[in-house]
C-alpha positions in Angstrom: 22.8 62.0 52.1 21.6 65.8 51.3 23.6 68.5 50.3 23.1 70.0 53.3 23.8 67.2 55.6 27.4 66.7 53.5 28.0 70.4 54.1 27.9 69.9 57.8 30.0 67.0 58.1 32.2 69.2 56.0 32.2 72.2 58.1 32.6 69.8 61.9 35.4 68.2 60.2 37.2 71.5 59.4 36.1 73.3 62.3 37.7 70.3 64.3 41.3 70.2 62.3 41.0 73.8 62.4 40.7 74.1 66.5 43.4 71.9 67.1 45.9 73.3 64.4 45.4 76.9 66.2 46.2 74.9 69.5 42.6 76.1 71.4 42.2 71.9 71.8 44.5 69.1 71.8 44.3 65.4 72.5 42.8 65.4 75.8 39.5 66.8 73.6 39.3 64.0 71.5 39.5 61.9 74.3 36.6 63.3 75.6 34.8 62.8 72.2 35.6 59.1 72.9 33.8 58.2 75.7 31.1 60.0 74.2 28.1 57.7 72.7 24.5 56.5 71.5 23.5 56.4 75.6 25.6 60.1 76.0 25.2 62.0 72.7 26.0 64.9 75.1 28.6 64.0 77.2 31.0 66.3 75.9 28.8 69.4 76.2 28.0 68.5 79.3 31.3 68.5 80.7 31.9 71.3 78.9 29.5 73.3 80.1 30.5 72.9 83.2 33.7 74.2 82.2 32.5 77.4 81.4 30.5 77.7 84.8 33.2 77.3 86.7 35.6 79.6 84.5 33.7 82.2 84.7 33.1 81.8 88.7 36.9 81.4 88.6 37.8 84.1 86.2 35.7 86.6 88.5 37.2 85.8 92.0 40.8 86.1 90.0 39.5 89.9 89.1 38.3 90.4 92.6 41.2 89.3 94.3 43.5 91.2 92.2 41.5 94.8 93.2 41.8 93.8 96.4 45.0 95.7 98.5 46.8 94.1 99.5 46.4 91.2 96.3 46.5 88.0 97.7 48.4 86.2 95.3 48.5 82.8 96.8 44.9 83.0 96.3 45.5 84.2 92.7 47.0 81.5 92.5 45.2 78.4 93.8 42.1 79.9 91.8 45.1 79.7 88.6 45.8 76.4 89.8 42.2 75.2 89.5 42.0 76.5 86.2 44.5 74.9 84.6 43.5 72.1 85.9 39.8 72.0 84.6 41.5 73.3 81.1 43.8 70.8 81.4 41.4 68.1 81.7 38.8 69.1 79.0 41.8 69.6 76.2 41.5 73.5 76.2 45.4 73.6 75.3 45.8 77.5 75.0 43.7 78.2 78.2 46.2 75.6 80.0 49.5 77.7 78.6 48.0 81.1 79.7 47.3 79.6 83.0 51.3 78.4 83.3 52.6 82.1 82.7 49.7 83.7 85.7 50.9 81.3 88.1 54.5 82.4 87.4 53.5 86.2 87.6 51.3 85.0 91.1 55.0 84.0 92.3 56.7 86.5 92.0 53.9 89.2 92.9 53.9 90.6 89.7 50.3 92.7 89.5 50.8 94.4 86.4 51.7 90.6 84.8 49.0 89.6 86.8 45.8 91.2 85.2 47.5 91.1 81.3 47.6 87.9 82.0 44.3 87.5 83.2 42.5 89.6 80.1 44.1 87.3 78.1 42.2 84.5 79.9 39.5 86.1 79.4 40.2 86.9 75.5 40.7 83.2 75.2 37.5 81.9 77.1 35.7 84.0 75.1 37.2 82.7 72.0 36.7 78.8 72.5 33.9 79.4 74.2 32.2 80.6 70.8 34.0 77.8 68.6 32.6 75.0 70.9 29.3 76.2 70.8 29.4 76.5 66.9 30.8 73.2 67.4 27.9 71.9 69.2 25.4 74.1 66.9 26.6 71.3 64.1 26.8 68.5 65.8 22.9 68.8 66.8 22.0 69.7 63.3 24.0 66.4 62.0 22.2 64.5 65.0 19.1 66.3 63.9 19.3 64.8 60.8 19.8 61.4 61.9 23.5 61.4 60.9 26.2 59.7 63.5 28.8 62.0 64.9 32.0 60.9 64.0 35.1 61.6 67.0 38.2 63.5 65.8 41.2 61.3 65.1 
């Protein structure tokens, strides 16, 4: 193996240990990486990139609805709801967390708790957003150059 192709596999591995330490993924992620394989090499960005299509559809009707006056915060809520459970279900453990605090904030009509805690959504989208794509970045390089992707453990 090249230089460059050990360099790689040095900088997934990292980027990996490093994601999950600062709690943006947990287990549920390498579960996903799991069912990935030879006849699905992008299984994982696939689901994932439907992830972020649907938070950003959800994180906008959030911001519309909490414009609106009266702020329907029911539908705050289920739109929340929805979002934790898509974050839930690709391992994007912080996201998740976030989304636990709005939906207390949606309960008790608090408006103010409401949209801090929706820019930190978006703060946090933002922020895994760009480490999965790196992520991806490397992983098509090492595929690239014919290495095999190996899942986090």
């Amino acid at each position: 193996m090249t230089m460059d192709v050990l360099q790689l596999q040095r900088q997934l591995r990292e980027l990996q240990a490093s994601m999950h330490q600062e709690g943006f993924i947990d287990d549920q992620f390498t579960q996903l990486q799991r069912l990935q394989d030879d006849s699905s090499p992008d299984f994982v960005k696939e689901v994932v990139t439907m992830y972020f299509d649907d938070s950003e559809k959800l994180i906008d009707n959030m911001k519309k609805i909490l414009t609106q006056a009266p702020v329907d915060f029911k539908q705050v809520d289920a739109y929340v709801h929805q979002y934790k459970g898509s974050s839930a279900s690709i391992g994007a453990a912080r996201i998740k967390n976030i989304c636990m605090k709005f939906r207390n904030c949606c309960e008790n009509q608090d408006h103010e708790g409401c949209w801090r805690l929706l820019q930190q959504l978006q703060n946090e989208y933002s922020a895994l957003k760009g480490h999965l794509m790196y992520l991806f970045r490397l992983e098509q390089e090492l595929r690239s150059a014919g290495v095999k992707i190996p899942s986090l453990e």
